[in-house]
Rosetta silent file (secondary structure, phi, psi, omega in degrees, C-alpha in Angstrom):
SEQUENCE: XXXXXXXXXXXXXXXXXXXXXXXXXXXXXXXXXXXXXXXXXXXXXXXXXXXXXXXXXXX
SCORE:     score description
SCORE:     0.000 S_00000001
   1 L     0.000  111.800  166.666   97.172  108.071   89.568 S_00000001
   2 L   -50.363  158.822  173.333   97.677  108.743   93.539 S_00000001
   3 L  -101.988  171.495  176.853   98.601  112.146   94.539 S_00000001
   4 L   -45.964  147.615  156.680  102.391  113.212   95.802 S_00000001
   5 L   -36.366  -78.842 -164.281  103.367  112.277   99.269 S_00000001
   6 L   -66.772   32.386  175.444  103.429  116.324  100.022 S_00000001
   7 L   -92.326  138.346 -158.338  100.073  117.207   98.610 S_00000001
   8 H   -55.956    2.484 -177.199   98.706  119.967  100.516 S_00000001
   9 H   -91.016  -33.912  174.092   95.477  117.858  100.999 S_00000001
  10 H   -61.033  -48.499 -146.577   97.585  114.912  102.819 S_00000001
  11 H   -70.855  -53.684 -179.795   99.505  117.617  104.775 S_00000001
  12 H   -44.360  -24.808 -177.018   96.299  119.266  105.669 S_00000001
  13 H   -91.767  -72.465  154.760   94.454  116.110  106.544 S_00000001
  14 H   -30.794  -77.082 -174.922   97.753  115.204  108.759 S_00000001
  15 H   -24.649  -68.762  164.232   97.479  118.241  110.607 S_00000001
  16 H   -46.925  -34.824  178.572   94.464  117.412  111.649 S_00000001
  17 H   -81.426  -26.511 -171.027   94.520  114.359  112.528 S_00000001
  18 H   -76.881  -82.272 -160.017   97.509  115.066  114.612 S_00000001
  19 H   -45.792  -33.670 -149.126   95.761  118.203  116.368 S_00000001
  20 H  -107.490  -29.085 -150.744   92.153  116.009  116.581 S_00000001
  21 L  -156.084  167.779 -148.148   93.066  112.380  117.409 S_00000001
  22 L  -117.105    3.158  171.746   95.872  110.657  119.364 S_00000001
  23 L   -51.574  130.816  153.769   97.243  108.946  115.574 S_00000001
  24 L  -101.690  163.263 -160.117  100.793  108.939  115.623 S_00000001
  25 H   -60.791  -32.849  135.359  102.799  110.288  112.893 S_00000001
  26 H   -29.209   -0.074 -176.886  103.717  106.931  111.720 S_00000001
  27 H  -124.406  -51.021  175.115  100.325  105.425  111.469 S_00000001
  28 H   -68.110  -13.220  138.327   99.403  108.615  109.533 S_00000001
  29 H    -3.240  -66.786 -158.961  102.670  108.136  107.509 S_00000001
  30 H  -109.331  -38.261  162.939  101.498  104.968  106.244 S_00000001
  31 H   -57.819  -57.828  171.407   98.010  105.298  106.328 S_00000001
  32 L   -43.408  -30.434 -154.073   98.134  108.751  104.047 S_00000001
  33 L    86.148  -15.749  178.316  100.913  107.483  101.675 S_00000001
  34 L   -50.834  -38.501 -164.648  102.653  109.921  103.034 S_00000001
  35 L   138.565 -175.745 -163.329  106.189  108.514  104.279 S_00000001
  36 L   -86.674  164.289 -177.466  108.205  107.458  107.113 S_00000001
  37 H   -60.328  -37.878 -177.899  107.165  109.650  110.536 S_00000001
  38 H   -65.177  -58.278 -173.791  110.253  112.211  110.225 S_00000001
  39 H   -49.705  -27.045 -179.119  109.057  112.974  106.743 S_00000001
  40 H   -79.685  -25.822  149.625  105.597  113.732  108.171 S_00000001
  41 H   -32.128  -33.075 -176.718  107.481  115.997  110.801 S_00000001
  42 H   -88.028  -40.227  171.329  108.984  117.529  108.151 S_00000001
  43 H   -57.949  -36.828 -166.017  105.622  118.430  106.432 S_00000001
  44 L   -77.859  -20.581 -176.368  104.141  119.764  109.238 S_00000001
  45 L   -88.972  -38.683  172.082  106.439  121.897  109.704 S_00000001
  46 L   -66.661  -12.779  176.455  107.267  123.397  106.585 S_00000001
  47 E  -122.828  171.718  179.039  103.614  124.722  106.407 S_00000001
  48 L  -106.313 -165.423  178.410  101.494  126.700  108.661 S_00000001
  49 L   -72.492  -11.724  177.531   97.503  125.347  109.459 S_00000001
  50 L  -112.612    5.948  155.268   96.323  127.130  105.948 S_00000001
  51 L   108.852   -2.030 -167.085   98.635  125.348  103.833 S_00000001
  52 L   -86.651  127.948  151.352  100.920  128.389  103.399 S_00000001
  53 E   -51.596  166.723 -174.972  104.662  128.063  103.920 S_00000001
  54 L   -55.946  167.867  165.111  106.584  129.716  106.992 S_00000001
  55 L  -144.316  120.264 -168.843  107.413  132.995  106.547 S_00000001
  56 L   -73.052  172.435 -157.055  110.683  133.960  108.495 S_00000001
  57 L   -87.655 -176.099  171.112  110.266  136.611  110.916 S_00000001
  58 L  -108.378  147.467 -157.557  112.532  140.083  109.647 S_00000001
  59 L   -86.910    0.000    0.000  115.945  140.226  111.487 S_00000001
């Protein structure tokens, strides 16, 4: 059984590779299993570098 598109191990392993290496998000997209490049935009975003979600700032 593969893991989910969004498993924090992909997203984390995306990060990196984004921050490390000149892969664009579309070749890690498709290499990971992950998805089309906006979805990997969307991952990256939705977490911080420790795998943690955002946490809005207080208003």
């Amino acid at each position: 059984m593969r893991e989910p598109k969004a498993h924090l191990g992909k997203v984390d392993l995306a990060r990196r590779l984004r921050k490390e290496t000149r892969m664009t998000r579309a070749w890690i997209g498709k290499r990971l299993g992950i998805g089309s490049a906006s979805y990997v935009s969307h991952l990256l975003g939705k977490t911080r570098g420790d795998g943690l979600p955002h946490k809005s700032l207080p208003v």
